[in-house]
N, CA, C and O of each residue as an XYZ file, in Angstrom:
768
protein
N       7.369     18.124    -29.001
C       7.159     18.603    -27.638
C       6.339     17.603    -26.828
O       6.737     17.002    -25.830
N       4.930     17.494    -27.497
C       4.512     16.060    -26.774
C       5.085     14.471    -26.254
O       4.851     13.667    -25.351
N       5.862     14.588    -27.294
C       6.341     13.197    -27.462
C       7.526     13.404    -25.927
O       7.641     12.407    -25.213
N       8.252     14.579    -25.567
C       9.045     14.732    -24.924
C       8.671     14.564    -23.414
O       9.325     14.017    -22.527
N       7.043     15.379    -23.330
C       6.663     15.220    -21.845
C       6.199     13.945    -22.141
O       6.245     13.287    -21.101
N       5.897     13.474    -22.799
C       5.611     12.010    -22.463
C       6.389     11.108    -21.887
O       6.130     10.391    -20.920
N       7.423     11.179    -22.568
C       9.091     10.576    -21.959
C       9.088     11.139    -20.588
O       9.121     10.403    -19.603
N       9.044     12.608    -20.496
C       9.828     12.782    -19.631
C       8.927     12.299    -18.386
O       9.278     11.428    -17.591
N       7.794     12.957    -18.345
C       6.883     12.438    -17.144
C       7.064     11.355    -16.269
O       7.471     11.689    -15.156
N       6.847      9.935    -16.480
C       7.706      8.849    -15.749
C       8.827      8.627    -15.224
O       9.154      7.833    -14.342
N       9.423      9.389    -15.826
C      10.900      9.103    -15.497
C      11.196     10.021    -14.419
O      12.244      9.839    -13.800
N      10.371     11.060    -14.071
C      10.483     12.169    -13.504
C       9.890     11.313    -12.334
O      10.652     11.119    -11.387
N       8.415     10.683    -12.261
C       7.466     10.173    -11.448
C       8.604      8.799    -10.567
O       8.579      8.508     -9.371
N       9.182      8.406    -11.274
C       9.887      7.457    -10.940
C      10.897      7.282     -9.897
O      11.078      6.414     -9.043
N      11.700      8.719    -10.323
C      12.797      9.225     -9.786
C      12.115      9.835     -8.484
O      12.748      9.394     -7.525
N      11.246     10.537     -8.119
C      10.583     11.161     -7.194
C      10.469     10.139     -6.249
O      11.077     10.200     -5.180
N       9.559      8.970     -6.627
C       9.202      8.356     -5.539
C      10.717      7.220     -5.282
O      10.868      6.722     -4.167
N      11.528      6.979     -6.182
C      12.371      5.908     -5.476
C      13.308      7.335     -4.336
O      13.543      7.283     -3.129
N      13.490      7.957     -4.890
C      14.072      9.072     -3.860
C      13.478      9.570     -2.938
O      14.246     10.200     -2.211
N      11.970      9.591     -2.467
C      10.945      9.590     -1.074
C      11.546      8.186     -0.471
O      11.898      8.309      0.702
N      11.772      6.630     -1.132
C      11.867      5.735     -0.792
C      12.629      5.558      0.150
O      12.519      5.093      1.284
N      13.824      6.201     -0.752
C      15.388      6.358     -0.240
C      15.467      7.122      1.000
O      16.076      6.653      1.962
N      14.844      8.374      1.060
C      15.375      9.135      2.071
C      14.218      8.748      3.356
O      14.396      9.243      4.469
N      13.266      8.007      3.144
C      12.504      7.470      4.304
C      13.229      6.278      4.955
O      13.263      6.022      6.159
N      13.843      5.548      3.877
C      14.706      4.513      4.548
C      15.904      5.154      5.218
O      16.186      5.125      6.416
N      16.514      5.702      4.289
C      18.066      6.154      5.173
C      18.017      7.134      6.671
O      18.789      7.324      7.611
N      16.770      7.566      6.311
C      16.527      8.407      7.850
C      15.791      7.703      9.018
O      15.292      8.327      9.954
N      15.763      6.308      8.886
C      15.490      5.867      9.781
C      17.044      5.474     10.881
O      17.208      6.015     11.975
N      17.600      4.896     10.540
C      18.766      4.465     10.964
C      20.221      5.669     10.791
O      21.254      5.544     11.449
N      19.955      6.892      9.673
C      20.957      8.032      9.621
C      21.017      8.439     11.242
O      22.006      7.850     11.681
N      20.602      8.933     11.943
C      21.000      9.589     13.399
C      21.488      8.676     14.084
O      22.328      9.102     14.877
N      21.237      7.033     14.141
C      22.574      6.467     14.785
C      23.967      6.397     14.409
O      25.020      6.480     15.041
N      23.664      6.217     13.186
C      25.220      6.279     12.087
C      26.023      7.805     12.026
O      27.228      8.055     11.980
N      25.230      8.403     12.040
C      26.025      9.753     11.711
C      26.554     10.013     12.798
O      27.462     10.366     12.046
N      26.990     10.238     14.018
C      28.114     10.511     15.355
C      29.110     10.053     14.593
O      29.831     10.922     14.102
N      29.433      8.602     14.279
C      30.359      7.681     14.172
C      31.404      7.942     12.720
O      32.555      7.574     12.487
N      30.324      8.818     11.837
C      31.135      8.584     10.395
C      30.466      9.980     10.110
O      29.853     10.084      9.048
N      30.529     11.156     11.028
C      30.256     12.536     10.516
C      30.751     13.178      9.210
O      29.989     13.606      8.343
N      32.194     13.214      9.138
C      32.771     13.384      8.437
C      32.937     12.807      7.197
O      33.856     13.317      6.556
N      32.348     11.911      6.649
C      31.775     11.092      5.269
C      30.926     12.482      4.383
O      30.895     13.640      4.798
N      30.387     12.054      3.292
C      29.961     12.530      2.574
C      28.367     12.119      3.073
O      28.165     11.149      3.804
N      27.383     12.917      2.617
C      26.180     12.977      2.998
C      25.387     11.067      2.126
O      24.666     10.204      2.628
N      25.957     11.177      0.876
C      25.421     10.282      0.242
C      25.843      9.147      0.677
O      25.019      8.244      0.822
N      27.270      8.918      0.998
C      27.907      7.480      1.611
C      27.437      7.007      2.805
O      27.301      5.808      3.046
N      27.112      8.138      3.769
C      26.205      8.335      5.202
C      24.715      7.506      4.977
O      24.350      6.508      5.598
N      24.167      8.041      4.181
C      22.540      7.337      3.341
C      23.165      6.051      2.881
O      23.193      5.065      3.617
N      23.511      6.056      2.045
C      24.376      4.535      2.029
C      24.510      3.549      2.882
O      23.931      2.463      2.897
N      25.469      4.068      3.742
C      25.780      3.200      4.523
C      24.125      2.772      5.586
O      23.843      1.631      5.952
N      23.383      3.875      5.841
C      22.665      3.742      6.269
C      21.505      2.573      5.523
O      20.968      1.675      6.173
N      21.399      2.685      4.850
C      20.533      2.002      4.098
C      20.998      0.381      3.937
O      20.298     -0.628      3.853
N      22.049      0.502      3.933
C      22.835     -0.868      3.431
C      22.850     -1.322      5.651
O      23.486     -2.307      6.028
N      22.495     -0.907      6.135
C      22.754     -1.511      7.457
C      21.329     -1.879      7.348
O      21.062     -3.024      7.713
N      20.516     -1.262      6.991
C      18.928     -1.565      7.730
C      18.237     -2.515      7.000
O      17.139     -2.962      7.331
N      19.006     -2.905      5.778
C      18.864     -3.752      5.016
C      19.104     -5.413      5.595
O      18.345     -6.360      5.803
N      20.824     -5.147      5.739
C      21.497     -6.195      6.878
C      20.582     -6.837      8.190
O      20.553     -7.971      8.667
N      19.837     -5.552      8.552
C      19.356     -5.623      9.907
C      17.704     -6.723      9.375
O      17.471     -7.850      9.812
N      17.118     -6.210      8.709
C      16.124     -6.736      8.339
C      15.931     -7.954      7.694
O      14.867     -8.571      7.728
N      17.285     -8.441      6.900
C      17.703     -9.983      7.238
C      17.744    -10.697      7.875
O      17.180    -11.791      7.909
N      18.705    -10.031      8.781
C      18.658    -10.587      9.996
C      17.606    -11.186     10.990
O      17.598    -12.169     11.731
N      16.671    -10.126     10.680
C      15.558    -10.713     11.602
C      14.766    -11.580     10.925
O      14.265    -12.499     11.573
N      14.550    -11.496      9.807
C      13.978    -12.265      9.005
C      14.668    -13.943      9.223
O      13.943    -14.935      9.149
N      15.888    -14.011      9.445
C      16.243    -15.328      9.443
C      16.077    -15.878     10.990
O      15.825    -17.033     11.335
N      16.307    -14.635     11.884
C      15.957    -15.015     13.399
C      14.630    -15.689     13.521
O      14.529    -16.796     14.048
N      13.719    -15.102     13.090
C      12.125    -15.176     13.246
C      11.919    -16.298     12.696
O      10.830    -16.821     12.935
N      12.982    -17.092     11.706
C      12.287    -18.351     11.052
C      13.016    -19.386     11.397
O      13.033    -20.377     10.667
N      13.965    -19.322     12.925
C      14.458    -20.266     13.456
C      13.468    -20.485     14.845
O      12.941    -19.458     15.272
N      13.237    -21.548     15.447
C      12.044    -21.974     16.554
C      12.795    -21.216     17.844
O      12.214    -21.285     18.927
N      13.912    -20.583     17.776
C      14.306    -19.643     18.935
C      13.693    -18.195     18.877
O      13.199    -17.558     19.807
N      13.822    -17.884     17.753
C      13.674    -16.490     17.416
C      12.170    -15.996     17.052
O      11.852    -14.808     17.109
N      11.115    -17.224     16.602
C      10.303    -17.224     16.751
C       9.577    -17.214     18.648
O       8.643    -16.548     19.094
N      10.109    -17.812     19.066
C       9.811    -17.744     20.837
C      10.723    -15.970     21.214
O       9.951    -15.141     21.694
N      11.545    -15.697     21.098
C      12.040    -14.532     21.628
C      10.856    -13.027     20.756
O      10.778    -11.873     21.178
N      10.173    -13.561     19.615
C       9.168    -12.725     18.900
C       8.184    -12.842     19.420
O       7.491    -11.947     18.936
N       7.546    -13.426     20.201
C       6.680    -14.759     20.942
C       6.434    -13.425     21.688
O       5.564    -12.578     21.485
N       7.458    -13.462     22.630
C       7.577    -12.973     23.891
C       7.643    -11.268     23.859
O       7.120    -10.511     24.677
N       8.403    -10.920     22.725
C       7.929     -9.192     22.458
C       7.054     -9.230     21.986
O       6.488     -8.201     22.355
N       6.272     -9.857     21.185
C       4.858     -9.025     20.729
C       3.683     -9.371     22.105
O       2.665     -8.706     22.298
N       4.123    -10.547     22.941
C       3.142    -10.070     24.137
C       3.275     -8.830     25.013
O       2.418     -8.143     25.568
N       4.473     -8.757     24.976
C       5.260     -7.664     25.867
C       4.544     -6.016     24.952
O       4.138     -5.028     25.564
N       4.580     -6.183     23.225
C       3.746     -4.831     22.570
C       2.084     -4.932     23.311
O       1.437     -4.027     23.838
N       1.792     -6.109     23.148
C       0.315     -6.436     23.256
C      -0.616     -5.816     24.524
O      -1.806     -5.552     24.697
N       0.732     -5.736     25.367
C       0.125     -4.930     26.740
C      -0.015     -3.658     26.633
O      -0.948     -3.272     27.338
N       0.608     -2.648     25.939
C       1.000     -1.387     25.814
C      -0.456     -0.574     25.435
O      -0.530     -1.155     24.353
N      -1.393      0.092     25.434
C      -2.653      0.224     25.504
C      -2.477      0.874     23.777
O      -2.938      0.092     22.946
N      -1.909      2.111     23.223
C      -2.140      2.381     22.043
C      -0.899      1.544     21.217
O      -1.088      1.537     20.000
N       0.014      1.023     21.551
C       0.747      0.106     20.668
C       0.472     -1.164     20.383
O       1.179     -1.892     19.686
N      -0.583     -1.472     20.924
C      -0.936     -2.988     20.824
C      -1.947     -2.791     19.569
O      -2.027     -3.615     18.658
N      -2.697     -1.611     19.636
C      -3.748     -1.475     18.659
C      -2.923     -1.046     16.815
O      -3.362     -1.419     15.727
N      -1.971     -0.387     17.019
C      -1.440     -0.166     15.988
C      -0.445     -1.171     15.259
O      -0.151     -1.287     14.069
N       0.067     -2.020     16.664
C       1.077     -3.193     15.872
C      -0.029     -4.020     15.583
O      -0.090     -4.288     14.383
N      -1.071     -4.598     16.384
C      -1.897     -5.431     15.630
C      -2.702     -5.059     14.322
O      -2.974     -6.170     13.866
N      -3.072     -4.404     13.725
C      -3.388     -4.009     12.950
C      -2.403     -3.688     11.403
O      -2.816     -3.958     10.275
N      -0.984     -3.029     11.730
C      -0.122     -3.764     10.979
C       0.482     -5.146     10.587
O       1.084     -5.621      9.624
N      -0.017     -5.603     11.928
C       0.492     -7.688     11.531
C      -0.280     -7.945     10.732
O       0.135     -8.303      9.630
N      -1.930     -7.848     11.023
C      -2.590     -8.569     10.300
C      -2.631     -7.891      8.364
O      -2.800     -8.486      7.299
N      -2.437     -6.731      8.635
C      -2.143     -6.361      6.915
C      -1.215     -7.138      6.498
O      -1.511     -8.235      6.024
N      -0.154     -6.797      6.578
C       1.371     -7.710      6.745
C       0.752     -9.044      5.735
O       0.860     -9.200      4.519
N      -0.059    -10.072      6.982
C      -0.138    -11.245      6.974
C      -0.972    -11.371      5.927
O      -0.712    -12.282      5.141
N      -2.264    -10.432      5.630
C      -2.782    -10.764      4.790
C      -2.250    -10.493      2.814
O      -2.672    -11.026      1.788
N      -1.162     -9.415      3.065
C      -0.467     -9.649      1.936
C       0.482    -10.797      1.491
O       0.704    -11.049      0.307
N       0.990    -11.430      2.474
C       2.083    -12.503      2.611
C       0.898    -14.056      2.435
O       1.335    -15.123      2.866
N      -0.257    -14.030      1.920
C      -1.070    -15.215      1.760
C      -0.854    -14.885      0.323
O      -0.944    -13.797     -0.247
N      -0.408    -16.606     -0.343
C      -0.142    -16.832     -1.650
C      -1.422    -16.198     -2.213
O      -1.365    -15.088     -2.742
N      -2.321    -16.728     -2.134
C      -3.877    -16.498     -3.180
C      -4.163    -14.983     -2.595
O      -5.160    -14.482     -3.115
N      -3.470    -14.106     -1.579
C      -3.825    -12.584     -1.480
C      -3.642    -12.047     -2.743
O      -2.549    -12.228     -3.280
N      -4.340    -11.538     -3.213
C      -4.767    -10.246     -3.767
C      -4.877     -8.832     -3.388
O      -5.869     -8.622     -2.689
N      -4.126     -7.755     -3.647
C      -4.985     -6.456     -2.121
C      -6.188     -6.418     -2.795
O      -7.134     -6.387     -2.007
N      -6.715     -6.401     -4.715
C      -7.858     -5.456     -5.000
C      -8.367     -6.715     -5.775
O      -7.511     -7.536     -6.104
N      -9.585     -6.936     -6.078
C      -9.848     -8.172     -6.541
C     -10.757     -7.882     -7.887
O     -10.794     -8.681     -8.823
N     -11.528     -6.564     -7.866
C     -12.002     -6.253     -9.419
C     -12.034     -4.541     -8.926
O     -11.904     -3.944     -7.857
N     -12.247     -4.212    -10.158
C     -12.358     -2.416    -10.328
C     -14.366     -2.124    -10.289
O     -15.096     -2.946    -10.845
N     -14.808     -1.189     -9.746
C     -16.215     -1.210     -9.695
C     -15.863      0.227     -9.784
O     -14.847      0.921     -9.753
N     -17.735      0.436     -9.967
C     -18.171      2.198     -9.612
C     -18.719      1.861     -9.031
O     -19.388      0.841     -9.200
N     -18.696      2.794     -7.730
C     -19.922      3.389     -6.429
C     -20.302      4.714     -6.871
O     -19.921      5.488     -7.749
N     -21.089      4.713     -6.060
C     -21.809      6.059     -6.077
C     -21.288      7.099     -4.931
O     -21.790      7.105     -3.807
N     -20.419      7.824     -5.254
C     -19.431      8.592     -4.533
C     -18.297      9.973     -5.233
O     -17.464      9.993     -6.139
N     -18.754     10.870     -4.376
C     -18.802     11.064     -3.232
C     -20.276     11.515     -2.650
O     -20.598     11.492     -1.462
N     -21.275     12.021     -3.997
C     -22.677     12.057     -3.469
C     -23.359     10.956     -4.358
O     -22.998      9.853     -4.768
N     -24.594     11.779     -4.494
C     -25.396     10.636     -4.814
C     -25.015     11.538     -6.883
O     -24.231     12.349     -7.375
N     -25.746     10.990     -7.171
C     -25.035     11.103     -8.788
C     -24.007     11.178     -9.550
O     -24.042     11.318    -10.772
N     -22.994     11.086     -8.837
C     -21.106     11.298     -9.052
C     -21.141      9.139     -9.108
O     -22.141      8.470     -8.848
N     -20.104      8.712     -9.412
C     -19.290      7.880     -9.872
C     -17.982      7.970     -9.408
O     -17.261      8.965     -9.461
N     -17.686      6.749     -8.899
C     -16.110      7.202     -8.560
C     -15.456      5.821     -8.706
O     -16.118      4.880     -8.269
N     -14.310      5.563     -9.230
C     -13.584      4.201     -9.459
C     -13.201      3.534     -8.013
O     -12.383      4.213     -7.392
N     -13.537      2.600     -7.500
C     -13.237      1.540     -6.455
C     -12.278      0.266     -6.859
O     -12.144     -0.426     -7.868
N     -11.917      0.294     -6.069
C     -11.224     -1.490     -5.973
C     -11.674     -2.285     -4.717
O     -11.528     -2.053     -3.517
N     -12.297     -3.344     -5.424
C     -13.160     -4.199     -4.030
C     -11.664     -4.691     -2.995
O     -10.702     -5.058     -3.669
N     -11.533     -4.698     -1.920
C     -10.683     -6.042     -1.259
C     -11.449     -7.026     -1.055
O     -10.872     -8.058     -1.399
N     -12.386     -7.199     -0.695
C     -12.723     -8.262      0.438
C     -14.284     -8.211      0.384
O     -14.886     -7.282     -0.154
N     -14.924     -9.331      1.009
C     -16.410     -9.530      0.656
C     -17.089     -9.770      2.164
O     -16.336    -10.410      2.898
N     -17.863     -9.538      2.537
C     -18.231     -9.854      3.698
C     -19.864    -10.205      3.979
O     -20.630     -9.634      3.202
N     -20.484    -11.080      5.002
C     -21.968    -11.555      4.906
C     -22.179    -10.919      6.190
O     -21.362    -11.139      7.084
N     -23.299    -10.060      6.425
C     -24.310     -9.348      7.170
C     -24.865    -11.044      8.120
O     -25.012    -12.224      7.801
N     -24.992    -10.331      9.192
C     -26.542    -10.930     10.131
C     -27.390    -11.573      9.387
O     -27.690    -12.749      9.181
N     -27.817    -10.195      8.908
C     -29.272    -10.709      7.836
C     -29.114    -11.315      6.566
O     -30.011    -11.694      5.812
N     -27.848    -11.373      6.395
C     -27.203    -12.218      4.931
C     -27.428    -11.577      3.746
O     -28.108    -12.128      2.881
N     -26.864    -10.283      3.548
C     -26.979     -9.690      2.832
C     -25.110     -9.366      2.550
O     -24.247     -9.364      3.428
N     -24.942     -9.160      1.303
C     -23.565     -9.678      0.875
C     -22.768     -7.980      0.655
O     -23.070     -7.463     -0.420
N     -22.024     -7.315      1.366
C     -21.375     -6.409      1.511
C     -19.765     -6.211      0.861
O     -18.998     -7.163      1.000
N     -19.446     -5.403      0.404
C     -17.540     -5.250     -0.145
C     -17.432     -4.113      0.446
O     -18.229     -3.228      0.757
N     -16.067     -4.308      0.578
C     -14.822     -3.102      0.901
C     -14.473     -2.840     -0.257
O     -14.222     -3.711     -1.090
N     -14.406     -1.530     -0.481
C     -14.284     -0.987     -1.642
C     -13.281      0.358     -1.099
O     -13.695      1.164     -0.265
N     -12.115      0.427     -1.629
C     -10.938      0.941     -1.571
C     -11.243      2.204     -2.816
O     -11.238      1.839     -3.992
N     -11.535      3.870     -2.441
C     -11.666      4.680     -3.826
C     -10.479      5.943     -3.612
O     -10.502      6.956     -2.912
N      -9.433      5.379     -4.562
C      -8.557      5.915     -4.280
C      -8.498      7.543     -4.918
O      -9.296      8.024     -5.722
N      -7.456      8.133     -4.378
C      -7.043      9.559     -4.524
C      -6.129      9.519     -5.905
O      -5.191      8.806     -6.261
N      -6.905     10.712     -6.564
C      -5.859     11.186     -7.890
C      -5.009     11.976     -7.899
O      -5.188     13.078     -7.380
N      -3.907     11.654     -8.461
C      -2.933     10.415     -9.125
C      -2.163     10.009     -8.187
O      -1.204      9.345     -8.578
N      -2.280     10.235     -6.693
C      -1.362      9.215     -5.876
C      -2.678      7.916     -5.593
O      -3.796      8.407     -5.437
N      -2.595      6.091     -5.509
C      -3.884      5.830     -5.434
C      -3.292      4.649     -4.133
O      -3.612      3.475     -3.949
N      -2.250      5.602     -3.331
C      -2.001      4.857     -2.160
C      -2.532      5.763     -1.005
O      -2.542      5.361      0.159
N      -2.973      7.002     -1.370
C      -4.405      7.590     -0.243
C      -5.557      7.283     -0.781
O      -5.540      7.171     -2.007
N      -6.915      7.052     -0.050
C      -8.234      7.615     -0.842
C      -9.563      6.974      0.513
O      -9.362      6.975      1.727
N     -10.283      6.704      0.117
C     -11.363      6.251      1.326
C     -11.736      4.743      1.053
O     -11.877      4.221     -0.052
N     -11.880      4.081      2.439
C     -12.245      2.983      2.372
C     -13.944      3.329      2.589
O     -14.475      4.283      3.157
N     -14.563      2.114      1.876
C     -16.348      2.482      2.414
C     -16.666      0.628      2.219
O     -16.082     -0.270      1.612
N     -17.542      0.677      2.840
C     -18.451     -0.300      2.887
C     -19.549     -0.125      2.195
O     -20.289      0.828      2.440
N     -19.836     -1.084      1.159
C     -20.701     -0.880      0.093
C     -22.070     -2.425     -0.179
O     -21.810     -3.606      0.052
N     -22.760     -2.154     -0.444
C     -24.090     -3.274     -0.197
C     -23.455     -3.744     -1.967
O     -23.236     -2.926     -2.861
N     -23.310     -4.966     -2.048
C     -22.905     -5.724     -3.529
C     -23.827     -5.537     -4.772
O     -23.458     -5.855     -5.903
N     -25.408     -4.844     -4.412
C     -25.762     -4.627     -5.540
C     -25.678     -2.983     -5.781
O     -26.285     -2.697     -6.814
N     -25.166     -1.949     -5.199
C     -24.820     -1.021     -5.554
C     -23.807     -0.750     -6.059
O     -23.451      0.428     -6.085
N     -22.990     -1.802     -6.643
C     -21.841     -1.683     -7.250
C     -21.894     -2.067     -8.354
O     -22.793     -2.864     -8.623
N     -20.743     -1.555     -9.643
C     -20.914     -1.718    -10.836
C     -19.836     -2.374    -11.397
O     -18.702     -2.003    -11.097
N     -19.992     -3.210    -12.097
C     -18.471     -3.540    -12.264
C     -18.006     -3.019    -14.269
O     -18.479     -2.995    -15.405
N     -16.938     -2.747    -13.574
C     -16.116     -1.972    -15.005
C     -15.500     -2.328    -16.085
O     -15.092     -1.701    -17.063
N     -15.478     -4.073    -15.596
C     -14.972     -4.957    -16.922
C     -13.194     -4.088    -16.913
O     -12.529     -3.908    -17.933
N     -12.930     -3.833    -16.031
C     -11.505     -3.577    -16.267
C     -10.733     -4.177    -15.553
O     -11.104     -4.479    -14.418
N      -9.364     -4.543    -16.035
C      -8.624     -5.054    -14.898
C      -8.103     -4.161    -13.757
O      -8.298     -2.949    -13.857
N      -7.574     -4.560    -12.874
C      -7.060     -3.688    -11.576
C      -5.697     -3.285    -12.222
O      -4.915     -2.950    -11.333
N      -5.137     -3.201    -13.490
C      -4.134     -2.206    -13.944
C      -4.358     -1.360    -14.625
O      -3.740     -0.295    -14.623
N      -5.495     -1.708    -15.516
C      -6.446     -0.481    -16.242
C      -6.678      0.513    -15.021
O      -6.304      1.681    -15.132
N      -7.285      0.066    -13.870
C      -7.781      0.708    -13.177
C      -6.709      1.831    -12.629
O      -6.912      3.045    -12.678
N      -5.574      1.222    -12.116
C      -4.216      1.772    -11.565
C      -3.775      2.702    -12.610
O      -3.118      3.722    -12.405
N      -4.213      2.246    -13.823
C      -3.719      3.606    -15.018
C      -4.770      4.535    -15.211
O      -4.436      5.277    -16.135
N      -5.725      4.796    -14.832
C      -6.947      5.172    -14.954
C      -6.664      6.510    -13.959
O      -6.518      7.711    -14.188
N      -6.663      5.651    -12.694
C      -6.390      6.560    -11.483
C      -4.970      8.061    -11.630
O      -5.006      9.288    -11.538
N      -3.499      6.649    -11.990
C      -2.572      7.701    -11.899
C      -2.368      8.724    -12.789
O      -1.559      9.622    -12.557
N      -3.199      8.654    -14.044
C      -3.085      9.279    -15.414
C      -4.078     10.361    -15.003
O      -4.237     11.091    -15.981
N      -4.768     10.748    -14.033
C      -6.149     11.537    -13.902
C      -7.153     11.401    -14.757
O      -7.690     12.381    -15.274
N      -7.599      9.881    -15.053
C      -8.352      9.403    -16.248
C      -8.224      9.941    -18.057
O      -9.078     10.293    -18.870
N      -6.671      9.776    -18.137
C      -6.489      9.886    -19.480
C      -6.554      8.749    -20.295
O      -7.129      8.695    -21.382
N      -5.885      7.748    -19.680
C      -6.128      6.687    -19.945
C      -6.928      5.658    -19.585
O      -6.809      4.993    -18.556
N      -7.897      5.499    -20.587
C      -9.222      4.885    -19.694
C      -9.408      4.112    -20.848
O      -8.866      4.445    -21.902
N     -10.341      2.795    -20.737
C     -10.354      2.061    -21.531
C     -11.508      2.249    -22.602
O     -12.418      3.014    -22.285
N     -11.562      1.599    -23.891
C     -12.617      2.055    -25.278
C     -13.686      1.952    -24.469
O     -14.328      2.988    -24.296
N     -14.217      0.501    -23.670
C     -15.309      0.326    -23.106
C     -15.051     -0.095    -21.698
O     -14.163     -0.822    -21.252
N     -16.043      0.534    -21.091
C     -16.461     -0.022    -20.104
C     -17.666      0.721    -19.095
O     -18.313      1.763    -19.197
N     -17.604     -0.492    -17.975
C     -19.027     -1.086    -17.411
C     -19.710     -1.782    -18.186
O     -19.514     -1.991    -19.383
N     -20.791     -2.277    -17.310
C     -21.901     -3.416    -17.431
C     -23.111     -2.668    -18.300
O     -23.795     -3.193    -19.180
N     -23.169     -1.636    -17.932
C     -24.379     -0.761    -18.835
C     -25.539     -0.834    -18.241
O     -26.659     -1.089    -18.684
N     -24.884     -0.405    -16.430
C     -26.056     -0.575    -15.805
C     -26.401      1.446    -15.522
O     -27.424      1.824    -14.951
């Protein structure tokens, strides 16, 4: 019986999210397609849908990396840039974007404990990023994600010596999280 939910669990987890995947993609572009090819089957409809937005996103991809299409991108993202709440939300997606698309990016760079959500609790973090204070005092972003999905959770700003580090890697950590800490490693932390 164990051995069975064990199997089965992933495969279940798997199937769930490539099928959220699926139907977030195909419903972007399904209501233009569907007038045209009503009468199709629901799945060939997603299909087809999917297989266009795919096409489409090539496409731009190869536009954007010719010196025309880069100037015609030029010219719409000044044209977003004016827009008072779309300028704040596309900029803020570019620069994520951009900062995943840097070879040496990393999103999480080690696994730590903070002290969260009060004061005597522990909670697993993933640093991004490091940052220096005014007064030069050395600060992280620390990413503490939600169990077992660990693509919600809270970002905080954390002072570098209140953090602990866990001696784990950031996949220990990712198994740590999605397992609801079943799987956790023989040792760890610093043994502070």
């Amino acid at each position: 019986m164990a051995q069975g939910f064990v199997a089965f669990v992933p495969v279940v987890v798997t199937i769930l999210v490539l099928r959220f995947a699926f139907l977030a993609t195909t419903g972007i572009l399904l209501p233009f397609i569907d007038p045209a090819v009503a009468d199709w089957p629901w799945l060939w409809r997603a299909l087809l849908s999917l297989g266009v937005l795919l096409v489409v996103i090539y496409l731009l991809g190869e536009i954007a990396a010719r010196t025309v299409g880069r100037r015609i991108l030029g010219y719409g993202e000044a044209i977003l840039l004016r827009v008072p709440f779309v300028k704040v939300v596309y900029r803020a997606s570019k620069q994520v974007v951009e900062a995943f698309q840097r070879p040496s990016a990393r999103a999480f760079k080690s696994v730590v404990f903070l002290e969260f959500p009060r004061p005597g609790m522990r909670a697993v973090g993933f640093v991004t990023s490091t940052l220096t204070r005014p007064d030069g005092s050395v600060w992280k972003t620390v990413f503490v994600p939600t169990t077992p999905n660990p693509t919600t959770g809270f970002l905080q700003m954390v002072a570098a010596p209140e953090l602990e580090e866990t001696g784990m890697t950031v996949e220990e950590g990712v198994k740590m999280i999605m397992s609801l800490g079943v799987l956790v490693p023989e040792r760890v932390g610093g043994g502070g």
